[in-house]
VEXZA-762193 format. One record per residue (C-alpha): residue in one letter; x, y, z. Coordinates in steps of 0.001 Angstrom, whole numbers, padded with zeros to 6 digits, always signed. Example, Ala and Ser with C-alpha at 12.3 -4.5 7.8 and 13.67 -1.06 7.14 Angstrom:
<nodes>
A+012300-004500+007800;S+013670-001060+007140;
</nodes>
This chain:
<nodes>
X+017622-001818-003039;X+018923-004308-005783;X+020582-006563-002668;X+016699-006881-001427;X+015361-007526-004673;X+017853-010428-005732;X+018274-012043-002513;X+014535-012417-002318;X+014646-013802-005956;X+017283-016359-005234;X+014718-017799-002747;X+012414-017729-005360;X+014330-019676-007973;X+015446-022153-005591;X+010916-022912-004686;X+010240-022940-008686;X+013224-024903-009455;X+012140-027831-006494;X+008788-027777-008035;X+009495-027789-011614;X+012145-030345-010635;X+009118-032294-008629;X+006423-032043-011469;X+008252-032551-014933;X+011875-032999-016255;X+013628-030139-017243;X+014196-030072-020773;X+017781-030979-021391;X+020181-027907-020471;X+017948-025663-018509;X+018495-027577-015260;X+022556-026940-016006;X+021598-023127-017132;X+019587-022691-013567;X+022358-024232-011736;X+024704-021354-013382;X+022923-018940-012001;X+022674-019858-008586;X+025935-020021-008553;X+026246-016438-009870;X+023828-014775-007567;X+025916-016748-004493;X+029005-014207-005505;X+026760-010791-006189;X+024117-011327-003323;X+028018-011448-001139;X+028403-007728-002154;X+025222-006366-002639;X+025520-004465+000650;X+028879-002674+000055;X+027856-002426-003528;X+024020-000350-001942;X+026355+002018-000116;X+028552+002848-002502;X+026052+003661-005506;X+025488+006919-004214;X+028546+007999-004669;X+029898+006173-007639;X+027970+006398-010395;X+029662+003495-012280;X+028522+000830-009297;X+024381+002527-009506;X+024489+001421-013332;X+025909-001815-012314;X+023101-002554-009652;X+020679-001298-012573;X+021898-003661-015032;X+021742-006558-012477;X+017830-005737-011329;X+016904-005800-014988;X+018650-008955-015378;X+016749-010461-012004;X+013457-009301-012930;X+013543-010762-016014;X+014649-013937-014984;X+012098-014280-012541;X+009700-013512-014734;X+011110-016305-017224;X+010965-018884-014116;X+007489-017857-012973;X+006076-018584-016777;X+007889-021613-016828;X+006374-022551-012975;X+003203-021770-014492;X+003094-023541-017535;X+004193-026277-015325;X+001773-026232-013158;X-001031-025766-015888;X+000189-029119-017521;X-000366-030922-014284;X-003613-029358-013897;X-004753-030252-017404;X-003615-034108-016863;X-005929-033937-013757;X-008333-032973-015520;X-008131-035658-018506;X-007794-038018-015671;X-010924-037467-014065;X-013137-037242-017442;X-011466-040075-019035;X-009502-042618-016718;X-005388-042864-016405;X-004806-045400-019457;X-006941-042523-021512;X-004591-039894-020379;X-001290-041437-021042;X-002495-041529-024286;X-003769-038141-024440;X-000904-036622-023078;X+002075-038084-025020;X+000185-037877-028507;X-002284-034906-028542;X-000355-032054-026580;X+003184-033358-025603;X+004709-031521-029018;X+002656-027971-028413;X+003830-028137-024689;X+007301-028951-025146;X+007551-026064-027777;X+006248-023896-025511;X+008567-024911-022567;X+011512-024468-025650;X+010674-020928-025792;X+011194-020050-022104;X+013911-022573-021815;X+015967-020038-024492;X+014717-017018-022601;X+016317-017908-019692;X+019327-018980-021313;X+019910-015341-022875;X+019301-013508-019558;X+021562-015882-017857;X+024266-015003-020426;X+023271-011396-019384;X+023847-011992-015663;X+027394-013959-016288;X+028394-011025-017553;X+027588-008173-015086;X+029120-010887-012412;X+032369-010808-014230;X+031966-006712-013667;X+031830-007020-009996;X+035629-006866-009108;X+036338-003299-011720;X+034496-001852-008624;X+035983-003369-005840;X+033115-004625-004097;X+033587-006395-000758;X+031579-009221+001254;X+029996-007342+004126;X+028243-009384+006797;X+024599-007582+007641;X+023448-008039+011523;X+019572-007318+010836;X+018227-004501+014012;X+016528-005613+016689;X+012896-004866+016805;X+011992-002242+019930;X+010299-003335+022488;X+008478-000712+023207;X+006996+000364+019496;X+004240+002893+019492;X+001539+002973+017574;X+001338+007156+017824;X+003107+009964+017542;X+005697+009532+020541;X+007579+013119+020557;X+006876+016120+021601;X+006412+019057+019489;X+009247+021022+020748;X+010278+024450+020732;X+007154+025689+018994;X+005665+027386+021727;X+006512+031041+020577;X+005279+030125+017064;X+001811+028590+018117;X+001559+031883+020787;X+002024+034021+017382;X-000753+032120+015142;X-003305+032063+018276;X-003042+035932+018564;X-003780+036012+014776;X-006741+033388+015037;X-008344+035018+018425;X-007400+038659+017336;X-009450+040773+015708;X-009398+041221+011934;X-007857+044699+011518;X-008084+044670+007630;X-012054+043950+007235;X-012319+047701+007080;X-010046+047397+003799;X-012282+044815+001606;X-010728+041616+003308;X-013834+039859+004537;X-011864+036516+005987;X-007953+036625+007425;X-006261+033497+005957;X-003027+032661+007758;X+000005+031090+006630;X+002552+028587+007956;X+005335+028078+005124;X+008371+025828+005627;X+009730+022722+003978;X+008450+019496+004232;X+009345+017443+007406;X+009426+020943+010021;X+006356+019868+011414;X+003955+022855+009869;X+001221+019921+009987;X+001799+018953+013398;X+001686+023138+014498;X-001529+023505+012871;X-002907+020402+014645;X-001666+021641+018112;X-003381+024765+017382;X-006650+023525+016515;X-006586+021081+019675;X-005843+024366+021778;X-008905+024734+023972;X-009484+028635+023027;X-009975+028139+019670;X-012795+025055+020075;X-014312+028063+022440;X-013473+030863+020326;X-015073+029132+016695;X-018358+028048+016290;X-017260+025083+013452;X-013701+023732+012899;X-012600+021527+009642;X-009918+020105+008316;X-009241+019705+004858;X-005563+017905+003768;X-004986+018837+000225;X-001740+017599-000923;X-000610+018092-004364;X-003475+016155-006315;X-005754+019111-006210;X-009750+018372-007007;X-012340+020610-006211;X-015161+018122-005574;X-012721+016323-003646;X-011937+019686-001178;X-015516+020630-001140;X-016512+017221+000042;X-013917+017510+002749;X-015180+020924+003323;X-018319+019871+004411;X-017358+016379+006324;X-015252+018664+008493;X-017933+021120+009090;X-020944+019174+008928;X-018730+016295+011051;X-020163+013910+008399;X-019267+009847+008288;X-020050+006855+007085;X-023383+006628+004806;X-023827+010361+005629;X-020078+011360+003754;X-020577+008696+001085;X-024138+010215-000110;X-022005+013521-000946;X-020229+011422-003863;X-022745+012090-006670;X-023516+015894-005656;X-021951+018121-008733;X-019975+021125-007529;X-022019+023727-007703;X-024542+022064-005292;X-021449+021174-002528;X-020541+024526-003002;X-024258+025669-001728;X-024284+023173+001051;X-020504+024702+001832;X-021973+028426+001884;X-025398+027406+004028;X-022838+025739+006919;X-021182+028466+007306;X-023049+031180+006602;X-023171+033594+009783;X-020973+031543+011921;X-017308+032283+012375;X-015243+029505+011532;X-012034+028142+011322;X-011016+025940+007828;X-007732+024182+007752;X-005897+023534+004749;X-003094+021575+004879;X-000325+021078+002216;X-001289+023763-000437;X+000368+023789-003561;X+001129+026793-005662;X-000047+025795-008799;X-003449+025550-008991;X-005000+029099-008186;X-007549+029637-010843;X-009230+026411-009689;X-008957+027592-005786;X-011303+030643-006964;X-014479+029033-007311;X-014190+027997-003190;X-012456+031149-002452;X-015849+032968-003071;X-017884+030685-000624;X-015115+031288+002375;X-016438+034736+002498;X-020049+034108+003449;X-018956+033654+007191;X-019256+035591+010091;X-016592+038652+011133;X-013713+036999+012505;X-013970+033817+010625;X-010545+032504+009898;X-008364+030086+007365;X-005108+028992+008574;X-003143+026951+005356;X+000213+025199+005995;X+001998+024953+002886;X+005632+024643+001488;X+005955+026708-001059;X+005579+030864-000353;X+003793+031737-003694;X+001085+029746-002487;X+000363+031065+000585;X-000135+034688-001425;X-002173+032663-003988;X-004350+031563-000527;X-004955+035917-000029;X-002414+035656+002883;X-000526+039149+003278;X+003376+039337+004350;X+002288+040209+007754;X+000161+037063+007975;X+002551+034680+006710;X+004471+032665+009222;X+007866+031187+007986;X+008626+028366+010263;X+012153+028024+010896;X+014134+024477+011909;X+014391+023904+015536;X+017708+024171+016959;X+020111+021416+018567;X+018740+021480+021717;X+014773+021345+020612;X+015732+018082+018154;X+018008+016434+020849;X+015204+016483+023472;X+013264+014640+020906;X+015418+011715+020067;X+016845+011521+023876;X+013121+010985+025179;X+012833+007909+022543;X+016259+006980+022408;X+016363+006237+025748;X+012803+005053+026539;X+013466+002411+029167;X+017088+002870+029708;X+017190+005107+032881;X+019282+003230+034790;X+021972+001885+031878;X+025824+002888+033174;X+026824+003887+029494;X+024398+006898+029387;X+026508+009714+029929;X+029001+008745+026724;X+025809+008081+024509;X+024501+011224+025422;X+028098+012891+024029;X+027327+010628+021245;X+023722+011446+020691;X+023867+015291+020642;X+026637+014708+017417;X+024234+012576+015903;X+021233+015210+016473;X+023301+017954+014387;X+023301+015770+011568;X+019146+016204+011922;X+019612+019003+010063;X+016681+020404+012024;X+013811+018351+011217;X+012113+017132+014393;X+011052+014208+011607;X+014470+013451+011510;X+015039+013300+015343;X+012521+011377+015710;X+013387+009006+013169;X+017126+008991+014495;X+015483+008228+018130;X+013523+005252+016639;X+016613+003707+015344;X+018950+004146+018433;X+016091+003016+020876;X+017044-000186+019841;X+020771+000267+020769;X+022533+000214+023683;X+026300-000049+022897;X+028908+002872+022264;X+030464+000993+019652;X+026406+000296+017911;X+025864+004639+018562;X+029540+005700+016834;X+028569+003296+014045;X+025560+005137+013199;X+027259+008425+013459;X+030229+007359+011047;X+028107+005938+008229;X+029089+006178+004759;X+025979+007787+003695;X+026130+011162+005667;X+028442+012043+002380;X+026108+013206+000775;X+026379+017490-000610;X+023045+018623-002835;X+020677+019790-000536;X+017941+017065-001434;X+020396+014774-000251;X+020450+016569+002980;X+016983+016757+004231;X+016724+012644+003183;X+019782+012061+005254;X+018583+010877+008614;X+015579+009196+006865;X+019022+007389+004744;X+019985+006011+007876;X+017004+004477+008804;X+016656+003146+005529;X+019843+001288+005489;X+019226+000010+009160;X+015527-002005+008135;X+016541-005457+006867;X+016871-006095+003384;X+012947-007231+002883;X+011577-004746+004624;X+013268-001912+002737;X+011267-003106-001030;X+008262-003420+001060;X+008162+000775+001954;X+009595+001605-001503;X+006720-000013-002776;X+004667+002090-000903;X+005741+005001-003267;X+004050+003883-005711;X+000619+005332-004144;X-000617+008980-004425;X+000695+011315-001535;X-001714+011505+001475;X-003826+008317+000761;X-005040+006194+003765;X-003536+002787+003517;X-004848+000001+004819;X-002723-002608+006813;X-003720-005792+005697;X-003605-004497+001916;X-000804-003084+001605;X+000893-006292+003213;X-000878-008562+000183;X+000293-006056-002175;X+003905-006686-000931;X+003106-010315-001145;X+002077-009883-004808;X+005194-008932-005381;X+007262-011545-003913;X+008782-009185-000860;X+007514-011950+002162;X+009267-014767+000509;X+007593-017698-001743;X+006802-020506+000273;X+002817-021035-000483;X+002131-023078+002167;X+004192-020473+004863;X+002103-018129+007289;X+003231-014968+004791;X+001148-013004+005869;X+002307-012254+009284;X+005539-011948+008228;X+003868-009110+005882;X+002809-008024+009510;X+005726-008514+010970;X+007318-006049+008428;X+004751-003880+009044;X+005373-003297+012612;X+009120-002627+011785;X+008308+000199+010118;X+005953+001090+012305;X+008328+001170+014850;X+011028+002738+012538;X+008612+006237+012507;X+008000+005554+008766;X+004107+005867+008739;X+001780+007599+010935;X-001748+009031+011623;X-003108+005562+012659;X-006835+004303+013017;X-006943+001285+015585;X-009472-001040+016442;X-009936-003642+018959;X-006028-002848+019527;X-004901-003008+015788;X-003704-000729+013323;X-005814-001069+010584;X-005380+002414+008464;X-002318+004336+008466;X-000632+007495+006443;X+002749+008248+005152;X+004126+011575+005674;X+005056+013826+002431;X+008466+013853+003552;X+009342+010275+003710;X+007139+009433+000772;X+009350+012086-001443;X+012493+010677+000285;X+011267+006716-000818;X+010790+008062-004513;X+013955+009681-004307;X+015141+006664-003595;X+013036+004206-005934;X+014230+006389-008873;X+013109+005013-011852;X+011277+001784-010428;X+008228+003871-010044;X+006513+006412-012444;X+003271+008073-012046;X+002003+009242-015870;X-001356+011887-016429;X-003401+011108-019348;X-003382+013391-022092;X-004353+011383-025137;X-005267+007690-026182;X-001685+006653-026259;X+000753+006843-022816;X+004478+006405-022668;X+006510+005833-019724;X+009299+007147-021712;X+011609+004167-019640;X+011742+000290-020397;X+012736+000918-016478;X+009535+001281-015101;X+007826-001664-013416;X+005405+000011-011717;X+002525+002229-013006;X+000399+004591-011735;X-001804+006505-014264;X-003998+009046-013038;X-007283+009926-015879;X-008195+013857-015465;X-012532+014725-016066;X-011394+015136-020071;X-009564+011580-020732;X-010657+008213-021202;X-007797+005459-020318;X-005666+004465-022937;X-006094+002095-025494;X-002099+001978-025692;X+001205+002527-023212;X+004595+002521-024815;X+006688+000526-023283;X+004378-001407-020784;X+005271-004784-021744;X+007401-005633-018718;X+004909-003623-016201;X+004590-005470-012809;X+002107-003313-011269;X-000847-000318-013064;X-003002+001285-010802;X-005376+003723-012131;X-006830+006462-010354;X-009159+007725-013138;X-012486+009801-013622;X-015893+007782-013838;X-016128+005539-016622;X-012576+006080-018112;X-011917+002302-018508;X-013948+000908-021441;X-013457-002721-022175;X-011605-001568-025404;X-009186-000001-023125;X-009405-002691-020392;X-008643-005857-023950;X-005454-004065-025015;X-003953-003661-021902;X-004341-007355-020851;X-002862-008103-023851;X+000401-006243-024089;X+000803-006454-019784;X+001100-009793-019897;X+003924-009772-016628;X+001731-008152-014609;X+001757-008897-010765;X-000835-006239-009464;X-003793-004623-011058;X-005513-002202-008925;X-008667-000141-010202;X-010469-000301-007109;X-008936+002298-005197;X-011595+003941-002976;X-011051+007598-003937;X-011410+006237-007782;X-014867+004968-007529;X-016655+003529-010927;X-013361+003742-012940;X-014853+000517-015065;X-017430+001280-017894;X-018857-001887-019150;X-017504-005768-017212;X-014379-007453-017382;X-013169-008809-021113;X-012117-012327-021186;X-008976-011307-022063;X-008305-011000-018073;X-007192-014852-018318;X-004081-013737-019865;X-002440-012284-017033;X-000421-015615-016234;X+001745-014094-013703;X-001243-012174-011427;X-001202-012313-008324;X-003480-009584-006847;X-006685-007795-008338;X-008381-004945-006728;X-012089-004468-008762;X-013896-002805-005814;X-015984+000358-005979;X-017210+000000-009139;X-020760-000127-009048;X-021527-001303-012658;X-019994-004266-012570;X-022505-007295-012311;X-020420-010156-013183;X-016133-011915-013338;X-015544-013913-016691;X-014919-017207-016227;X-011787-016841-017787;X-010912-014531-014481;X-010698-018418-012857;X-007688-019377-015040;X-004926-016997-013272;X-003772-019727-011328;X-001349-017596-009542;X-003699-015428-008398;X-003778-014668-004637;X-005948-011753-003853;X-009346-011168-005442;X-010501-007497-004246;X-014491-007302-004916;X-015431-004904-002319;X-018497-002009-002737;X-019509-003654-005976;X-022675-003461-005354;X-024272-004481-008279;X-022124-007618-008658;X-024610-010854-008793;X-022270-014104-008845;X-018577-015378-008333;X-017411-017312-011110;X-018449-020587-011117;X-014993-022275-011731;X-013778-019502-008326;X-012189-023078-007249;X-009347-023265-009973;X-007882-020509-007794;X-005900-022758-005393;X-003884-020310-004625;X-005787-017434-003514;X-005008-016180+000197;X-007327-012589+000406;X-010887-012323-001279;X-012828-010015-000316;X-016493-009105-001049;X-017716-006683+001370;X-020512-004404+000058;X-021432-006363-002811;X-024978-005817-001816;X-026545-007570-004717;X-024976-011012-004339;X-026541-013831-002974;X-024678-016639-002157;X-021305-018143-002403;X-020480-021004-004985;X-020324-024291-003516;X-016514-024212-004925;X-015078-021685-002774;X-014586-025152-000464;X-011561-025721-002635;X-009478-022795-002408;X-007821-023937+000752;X-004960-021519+001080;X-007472-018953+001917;X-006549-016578+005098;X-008671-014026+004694;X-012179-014058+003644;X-014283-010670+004079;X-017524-010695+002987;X-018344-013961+002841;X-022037-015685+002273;X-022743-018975+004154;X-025746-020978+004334;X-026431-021941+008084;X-029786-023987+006972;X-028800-026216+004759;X-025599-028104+003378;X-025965-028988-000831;X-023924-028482-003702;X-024645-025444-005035;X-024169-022960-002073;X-021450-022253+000336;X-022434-023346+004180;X-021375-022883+007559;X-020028-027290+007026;X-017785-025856+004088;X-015590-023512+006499;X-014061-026915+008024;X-012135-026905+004392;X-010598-024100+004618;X-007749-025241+007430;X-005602-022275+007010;X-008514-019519+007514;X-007241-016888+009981;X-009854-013915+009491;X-013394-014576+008806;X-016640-011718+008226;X-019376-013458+007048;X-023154-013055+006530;X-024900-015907+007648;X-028423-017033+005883;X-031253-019162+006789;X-033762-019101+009245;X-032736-021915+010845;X-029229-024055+011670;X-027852-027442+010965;X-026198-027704+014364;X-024744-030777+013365;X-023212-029250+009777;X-022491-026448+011545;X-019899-027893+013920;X-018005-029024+011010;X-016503-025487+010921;X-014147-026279+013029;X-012460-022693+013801;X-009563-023852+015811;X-007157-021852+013567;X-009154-018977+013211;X-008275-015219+014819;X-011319-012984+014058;X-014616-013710+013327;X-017374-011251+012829;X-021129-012323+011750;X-023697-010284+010096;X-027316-013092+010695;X-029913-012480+007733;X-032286-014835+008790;X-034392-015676+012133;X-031694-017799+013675;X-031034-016510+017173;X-026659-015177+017742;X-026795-018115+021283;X-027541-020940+018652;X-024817-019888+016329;X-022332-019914+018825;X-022900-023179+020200;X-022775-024777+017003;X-019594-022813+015692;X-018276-023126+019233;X-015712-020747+018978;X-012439-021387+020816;X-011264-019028+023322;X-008822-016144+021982;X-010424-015874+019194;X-011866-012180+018206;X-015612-012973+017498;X-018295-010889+017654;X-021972-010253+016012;X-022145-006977+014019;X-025261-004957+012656;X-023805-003530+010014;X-023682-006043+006578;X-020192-004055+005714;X-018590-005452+008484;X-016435-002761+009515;X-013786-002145+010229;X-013333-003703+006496;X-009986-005489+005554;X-008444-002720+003607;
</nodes>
């Protein structure tokens, strides 16, 4: 992954180095310094790809890459604070320009804060000096390992990429018989004390026990046979509240407002409402991915299964055999689920590999081909289908016995086995796109991603390249699709014909940390200080348990690039919240907003927020008690996504929101309590996404946002909007001008009629526009 990482940051040097180059003279020896390295990273990024391939067997060469990412990411980090403090000069000249005239400022400049600036500039300028001496010297390295220029042809995208599962489950028909006859049978072992038969499927991850159960609940006997059905996925972040909740959503077939209104209800009352839905009715519960070691705190819902009907049933899928006796299932019950066989995974990856290729003349020697190929499956119909994905987009004998011989079926441990065929897929996404799924990683197992997030989290991170004024984001989308396509996520949600949620299975999200290796660390709370034990780590996840606050200190966080928390209610104080902006100051992401974390914040945002020069995406939503931003939120001028949504309480945007010139993604669905938009948010005209938004439709002044203001924002792409006012400016209206625009939804508070909207907006035709009734504007941006 190092070839991904520096050949995106040689683009990135070259765009600061223009710009600093544009704005203000290098300081004497940093332009020659920055010159150096270009020319260094010209003779790694020409190995990169032999040196990927070989670090997994040579030990020697996966230090080497090591040493050289460290190296890059602190180099980028010394040109981003130098772009910054660049760009903050300019903006500060501006400034003393408009208040006191250009003769002023010429003064101003040269004599009041031309020494404090170029100090400041000194001190990066001999950063990047030292970690260039750094990189000369891993360069000279190179040829110890004999590292070759490889040329990389990037893989054609498929034309016919699905959206859904495309295989079939094969060779599981004798297996699903089995657990049906268990399920519709009757329960010979009430008589003995057992009130409810749990059954068991137990395999590894990746054999497709999730995909069984599925197929089995589907089955048309057992929607006759059971009065309520749910579904309940686990995984290995075990909360009670959390499965209870579930519990009843499933049974209940609660949504929406409904599920939400569940969030405050302490155990023991879910726990009744669990026992009064299924008390007297015989049921079926699903629970997928159990884990072994949490029984004690299983015992508390154990109790309430039992208050069903005769013949109620629990079928778990699990990978780990302990837990399915922890779950009360006997030998007899438990169901080992075996790896298909040759034939089973080679009618998988034949019916994708050769979607659309009926007629080709080559067939019969890809077939010979294909079937070698599908032992190296290993018996994973994950891994077939996978394998499928990637030869779909193949057609020659010579592309087919290149992915047979690759270097990276070498591998012997048996972890290395089962990640195998997902290796091969890996190496065959281009360079960008393969930082853009490690980073996914970083996130808990089972979590619901949303599209259009996770694509400005990539951007955050520099992965879709570092042109400001480029269309990133659908080359975020772009990226997207190739995985997509690649079999690397699943369980989709799609509206109006896009994917907008999306899953990653356990077995490819344990293959992409296997992978990541010390780039990622996830760390529990267990006291006010937190150590990643690694300068290594860049990115953070800490996860607060019911006893912990966050804390006040992490060891060795100083070079973080991304910390999301997934903490209890009220774990960050503001205490918490001031020393972590002040020792983080590289971070890139700052997430406490994740949905399933709701209310992590106690108290608002400290000023100290302002320090975090090199932000570029913050996600504050679902956290109720915050009111209000500090101003000094407007100062991260590198700041690109502002993530606001279900605040509810929240009552204004800053009032300086237009310093952010470069913010692409804000987003304040939910925030029930706010009123209007600043007149400011005019300015930020790199927007692309606005969710959320306030516009007056009465009126055009200088205080609020209006309907007029939208003509500012040229690059808009995706608009959902509330619009206010009882009646419309036609003629400020039409100074929207939405010719650029792809989606626009509007939520009208206000007596003015949907017809006289649209004929002032005029929407042109293409575009996705519709009214909604619902102020949340779902589906939301997520």
């Amino acid at each position: 992954m190092a070839d991904a990482i520096l050949s995106l940051f040689l683009d990135q040097v070259k765009t600061i180095i223009d710009k600093a180059k544009k704005e203000v003279k290098l300081l004497v020896g940093v332009e020659e310094e920055v010159e150096k390295l270009e020319r260094n990273l010209d003779l790694v990024l020409s190995v990169l790809a032999h040196a990927e391939e070989k670090k997994t067997t040579n030990q020697l060469v996966k230090k080497w890459l090591d040493r050289l990412k460290e190296a890059a990411y602190d180099m980028e980090d010394a040109l981003d604070e130098w772009k910054t403090r660049v760009e903050l000069e300019v903006k500060g000249a501006e400034n003393a320009a408009n208040r006191q005239g250009k003769v002023l400022l010429l003064c101003n400049f040269l004599s009041c804060f031309s020494f404090r600036r170029l100090s400041s500039r000194r001190e990066v300028a001999v950063n990047i000096k030292e970690i260039n001496r750094r990189i000369d010297e891993i360069v000279k390295e190179k040829d110890r390992y004999q590292l070759e220029s490889r040329k990389i042809e990037l893989p054609k995208r498929p034309e016919s990429s699905s959206f859904v599962d495309v295989s079939k489950l094969c060779g599981r028909d004798g297996v699903k018989r089995e657990i049906l006859s268990y399920l519709l049978g009757g329960n010979s072992e009430v008589e003995a004390g057992k009130l409810i038969q749990t059954v068991s499927i137990v395999g590894m991850g990746g054999l497709g026990k999730t995909a069984l159960a599925q197929l089995v609940c589907n089955d048309p006997n057992v929607k006759q046979h059971f009065e309520s059905v749910a579904w309940v996925c686990v995984s290995d972040s075990f909360d009670e509240k959390r499965v209870a909740k579930a519990i009843i959503q499933g049974l209940e077939k609660l949504s929406g407002p409904a599920a939400h209104g569940l969030e405050s209800d302490p155990l023991e009352v879910l726990l009744g409402r669990i026992s009064k839905s299924i008390e007297g009715k015989k049921y079926l519960l699903v629970l997928d991915d159990v884990w072994a070691d949490e029984g004690q705190r299983w015992d508390s819902l154990k109790v309430t299964f039992n208050l069903g009907a005769t013949g109620s049933k629990i079928l778990v899928t699990t990978r780990d055999l302990n837990a399915a006796s922890m779950m009360g299932s006997s030998d007899s019950e438990i169901i080992h689920l075996e790896k298909l066989g040759d034939e089973e995974c080679w009618s998988i990856l034949r019916d994708i590999a050769f979607r659309g290729k009926d007629k080709m003349k080559s067939r019969e020697d890809l077939e010979e081909i294909g079937r070698k190929i599908t032992k190296r499956c290993k018996g994973l119909p994950l891994a077939a289908k996978v394998l499928g994905s990637i030869l779909q987009s193949r057609s020659t004998k010579g592309e087919w016995l290149t992915i047979l011989d690759s270097e990276i079926w070498k591998l012997k441990l048996a972890q290395k086995e089962i990640f195998a065929p997902l290796l091969l897929s890996y190496y065959d996404l281009p360079h960008p796109v393969r930082r853009c799924f490690l980073y996914c990683v970083l996130f808990p197992k089972n979590l619901e991603y949303g599209c259009y997030d996770i694509t400005s989290r990539w951007l955050a991170q520099g992965f879709l390249g570092s042109d400001p004024k480029a269309d990133l984001e659908s080359v975020g989308l772009e990226y997207f699709n190739i995985l997509v396509a690649r079999s690397f996520f699943q369980d989709f949600q799609i509206w109006n014909g896009h994917i907008y949620y999306f899953k990653m299975h356990d077995v490819v999200h344990d293959f992409g940390k296997y992978l990541a290796e010390n780039e990622f660390a996830m760390k529990v709370v267990e006291s006010d200080h937190l150590s990643t034990n690694s300068a290594k780590h860049r990115n953070l996840l800490v996860m607060v348990d019911k006893r912990m606050t966050f804390p006040t200190f992490i060891s060795g966080a100083e070079k973080l690039r991304s910390l999301i928390t997934y903490t209890r209610k009220d774990a960050l104080t503001p205490h918490a919240l001031r020393s972590l902006f002040n020792h983080c100051r590289r971070l890139r992401l700052l997430d406490i907003g994740l949905p399933h974390g709701r209310n992590q914040l106690y108290g608002e945002v400290p000023e100290e927020v302002g320090k975090l020069m090199h932000l570029r995406y913050m996600n504050l939503g679902f956290n109720e008690k915050l009111e209000r931003l500090p101003e000094a939120l407007c100062n991260i001028l590198n700041l690109e996504s502002l993530i606001l949504r279900g605040c509810q309480n929240l009552k204004h945007l800053p009032e300086s929101i237009g310093k952010l010139l470069n913010l692409r993604y804000l987003s304040t669905s939910g925030c029930f309590a706010l009123t209007h938009y600043p007149k400011d948010i005019r300015k930020l005209t790199s927007l692309r996404t606005v969710t959320g938004a306030i516009a007056r439709a009465d009126r055009n002044d200088d205080k609020e946002f209006s309907l007029a203001d939208l003509g500012n924002l040229k690059h808009l792409r995706t608009i959902r909007m509330k619009v206010v006012g009882n009646s419309i400016d036609k003629e400020e209206a039409r100074k929207a001008e939405l010719q650029n625009v792809e989606e626009l939804l509007i939520y009208l508070e206000g007596e003015v009629e949907e017809d006289d909207i649209k004929e002032a907006l005029h929407p042109p035709s293409g575009i996705r526009f519709s009214f909604v009734d619902d102020y949340l504007l779902t589906p939301p941006v997520a």
